[in-house]
C-alpha positions in Angstrom: 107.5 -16.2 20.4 107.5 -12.9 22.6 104.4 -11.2 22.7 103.8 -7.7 21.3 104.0 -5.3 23.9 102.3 -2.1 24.5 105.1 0.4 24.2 107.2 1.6 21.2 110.2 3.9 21.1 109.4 7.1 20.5 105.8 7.3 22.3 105.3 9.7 24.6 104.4 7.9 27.9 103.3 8.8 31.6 104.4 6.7 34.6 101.8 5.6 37.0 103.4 4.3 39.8 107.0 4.6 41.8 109.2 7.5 42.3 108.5 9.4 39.1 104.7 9.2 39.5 102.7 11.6 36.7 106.1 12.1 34.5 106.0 12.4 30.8 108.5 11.8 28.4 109.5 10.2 25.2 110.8 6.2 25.3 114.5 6.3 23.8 114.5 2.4 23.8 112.7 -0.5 24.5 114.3 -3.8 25.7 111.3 -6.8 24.5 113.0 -9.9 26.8 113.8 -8.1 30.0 109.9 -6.0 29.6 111.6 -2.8 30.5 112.1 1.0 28.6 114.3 3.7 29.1 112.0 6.7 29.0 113.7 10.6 28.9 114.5 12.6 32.0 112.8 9.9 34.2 114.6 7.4 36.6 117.7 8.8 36.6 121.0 7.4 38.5 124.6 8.8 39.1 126.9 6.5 37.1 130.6 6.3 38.0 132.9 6.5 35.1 136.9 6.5 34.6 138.3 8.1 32.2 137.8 7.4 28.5 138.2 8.5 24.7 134.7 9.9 25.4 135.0 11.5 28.6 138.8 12.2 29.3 138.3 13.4 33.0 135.9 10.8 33.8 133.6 11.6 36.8 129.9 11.3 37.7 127.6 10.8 35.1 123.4 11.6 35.3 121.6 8.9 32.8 118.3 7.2 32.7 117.9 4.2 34.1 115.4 1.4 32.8 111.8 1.3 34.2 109.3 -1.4 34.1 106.8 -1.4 31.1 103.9 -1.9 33.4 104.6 1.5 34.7 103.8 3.2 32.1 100.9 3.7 30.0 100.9 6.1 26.8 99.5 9.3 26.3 96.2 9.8 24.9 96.9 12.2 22.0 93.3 13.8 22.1 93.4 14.1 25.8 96.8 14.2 26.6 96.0 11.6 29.8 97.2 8.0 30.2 95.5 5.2 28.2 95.2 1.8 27.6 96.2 0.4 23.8 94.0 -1.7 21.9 94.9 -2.9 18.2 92.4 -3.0 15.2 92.6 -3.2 11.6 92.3 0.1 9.9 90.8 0.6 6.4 93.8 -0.5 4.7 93.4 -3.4 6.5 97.1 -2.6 9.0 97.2 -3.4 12.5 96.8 -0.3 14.0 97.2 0.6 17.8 94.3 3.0 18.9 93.5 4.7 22.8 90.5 2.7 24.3 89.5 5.8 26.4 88.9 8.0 23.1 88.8 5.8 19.9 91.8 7.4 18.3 94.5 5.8 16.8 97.8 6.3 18.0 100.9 7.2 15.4 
């Protein structure tokens, strides 16, 4: 069984480490097995491509590359500063992810 991780597409995330140090952006996908996300605008790499239905002249393409999940940590929506995720049950008794630095869940 893999264990639940930290991250979910679609939070908004800061990198702590690496390159791309103190960027924000929004993770587009998240891939479980190989513990990695592709977050926007950050880590991005020059891909080669020929020509296809898609891009008929082909060229050099900009596009995210993945980044490790343990270099990122979400953003606290109170504070809007990196924090670490706890889970809790809520009153309707859901698993809820919440921001140990201020206590407040996180959507």
């Amino acid at each position: 069984m893999q264990k639940k991780l930290h991250i979910r597409k679609g939070d908004i995330v800061i990198v702590n480490s690496g390159e791309y140090k103190g960027q924000q952006g929004r993770v587009l996908e998240v891939d479980g097995k190989k513990k990695r996300a592709i977050v926007e605008a950050v880590n991005m790499v020059s891909k080669h491509t020929k020509p296809n239905a898609d891009n008929p002249q082909g060229g050099i393409i900009k596009k995210e590359a993945p980044i490790h999940i343990s270099n990122l940590n979400v953003v606290d929506p109170s504070t809007g500063e990196a924090a670490r995720i706890g889970r809790k049950l809520n009153d309707n008794n859901k698993l809820v992810r919440y921001s140990k630095k201020s206590g407040e869940e996180i959507k």
